[in-house]
C-alpha positions in Angstrom: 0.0 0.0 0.0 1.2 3.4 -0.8 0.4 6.2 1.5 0.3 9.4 -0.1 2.2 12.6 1.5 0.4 15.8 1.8 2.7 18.6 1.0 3.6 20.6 4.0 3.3 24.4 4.1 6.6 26.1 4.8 6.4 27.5 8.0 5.6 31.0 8.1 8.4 33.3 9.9 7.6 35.8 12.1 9.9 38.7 12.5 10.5 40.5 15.7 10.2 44.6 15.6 11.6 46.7 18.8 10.2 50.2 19.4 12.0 52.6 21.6 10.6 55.6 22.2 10.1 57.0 26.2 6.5 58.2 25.2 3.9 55.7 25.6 1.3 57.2 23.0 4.1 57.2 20.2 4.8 53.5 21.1 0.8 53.1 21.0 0.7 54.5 17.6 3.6 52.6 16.1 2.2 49.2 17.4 -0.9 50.1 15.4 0.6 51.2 12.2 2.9 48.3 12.4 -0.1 45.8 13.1 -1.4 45.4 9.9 1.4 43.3 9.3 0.6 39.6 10.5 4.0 38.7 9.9 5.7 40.5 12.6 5.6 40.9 16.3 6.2 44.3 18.2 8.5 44.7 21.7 8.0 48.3 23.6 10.3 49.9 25.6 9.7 53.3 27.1 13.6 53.3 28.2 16.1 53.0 25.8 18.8 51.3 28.2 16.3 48.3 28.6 16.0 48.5 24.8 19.3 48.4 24.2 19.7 45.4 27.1 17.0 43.2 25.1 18.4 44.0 21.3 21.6 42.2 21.5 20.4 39.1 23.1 17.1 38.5 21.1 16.2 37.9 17.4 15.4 41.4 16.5 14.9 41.9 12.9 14.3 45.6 13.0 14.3 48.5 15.8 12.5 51.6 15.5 13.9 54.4 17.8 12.8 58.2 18.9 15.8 60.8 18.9 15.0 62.6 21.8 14.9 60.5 24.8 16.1 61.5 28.7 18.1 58.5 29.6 19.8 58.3 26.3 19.3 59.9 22.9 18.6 58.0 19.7 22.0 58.6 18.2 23.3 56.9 21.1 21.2 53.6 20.9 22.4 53.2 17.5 26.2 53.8 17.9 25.3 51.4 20.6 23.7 48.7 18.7 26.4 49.1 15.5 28.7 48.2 17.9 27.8 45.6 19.3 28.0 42.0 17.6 24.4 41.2 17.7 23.0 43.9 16.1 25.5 45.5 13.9 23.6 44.6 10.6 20.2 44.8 12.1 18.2 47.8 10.5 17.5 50.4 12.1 15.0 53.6 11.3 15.0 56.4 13.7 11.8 58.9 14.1 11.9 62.6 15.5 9.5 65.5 15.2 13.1 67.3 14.6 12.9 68.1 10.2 16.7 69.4 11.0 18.9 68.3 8.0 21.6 68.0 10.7 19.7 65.9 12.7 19.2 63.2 9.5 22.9 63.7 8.8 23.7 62.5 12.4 21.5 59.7 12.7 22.6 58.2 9.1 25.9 58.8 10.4 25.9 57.0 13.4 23.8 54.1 11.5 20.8 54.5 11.0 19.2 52.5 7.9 16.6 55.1 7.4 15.2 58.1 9.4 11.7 59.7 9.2 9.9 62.7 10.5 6.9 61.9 13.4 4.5 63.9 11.9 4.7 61.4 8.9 4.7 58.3 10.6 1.3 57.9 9.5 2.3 57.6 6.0 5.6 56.2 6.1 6.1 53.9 8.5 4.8 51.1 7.7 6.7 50.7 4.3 10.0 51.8 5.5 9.3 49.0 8.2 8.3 46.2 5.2 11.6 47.4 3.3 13.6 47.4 5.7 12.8 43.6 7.2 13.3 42.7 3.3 16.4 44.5 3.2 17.3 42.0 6.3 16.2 38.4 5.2 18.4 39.4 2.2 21.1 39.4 4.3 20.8 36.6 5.6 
């Protein structure tokens, strides 16, 4: 007797997003725009330290980080994450209400993948978030 084999579905992978923002109603928002993607799975931080604590040691595939923040700026999680071995290719796309060229120069400097303005989160977040995970599972 043969027995016939169903073909199996490839298991669908999930992808891990990590906001870090100290304002709860930004981190609110982004979880929302961000949740029309069924493929991905959101971690909040309202302090960056314990952001940058969890990154490293987790399967993050992208972070999302505010500039301005009192423990720590924005700028300073990244230079942290680029340096350290977990998380030095993961993508990362920093948001600030600040629409100084400076301030964009800075955080592509320090590495930021991609850097938006907050009162266009709205609009762009979401596909900056889709190409940057892309960008990622190219890599790897």
């Amino acid at each position: 007797m043969t027995e016939t084999v169903q073909p199996v579905a490839p298991a669908t992978l999930r992808s891990c997003i990590a906001l870090i923002d100290d304002n709860q109603v930004n981190l609110t928002l982004l979880r929302h725009l961000l949740a029309r993607d069924s493929h991905s799975d959101t971690i909040s931080f309202l302090n960056p330290v314990e952001g940058l604590s969890h990154c490293p040691h987790h399967a993050v595939d992208l972070v999302i980080v505010d500039r301005n923040m009192p423990e720590m700026t924005g700028i300073e999680v990244i230079e942290a994450l680029r340096a350290h071995a977990g998380t030095e290719e993961v993508p990362i796309l920093m948001i600030t209400a600040n629409d100084q060229r400076e301030v964009r120069h800075a955080a592509l400097e320090a590495g930021a993948t991609d850097f938006d303005q907050a009162h266009r989160q709205q609009r762009a977040v979401y596909p900056r978030a889709q190409h940057a995970q892309a960008a990622r599972r190219h890599q790897a």
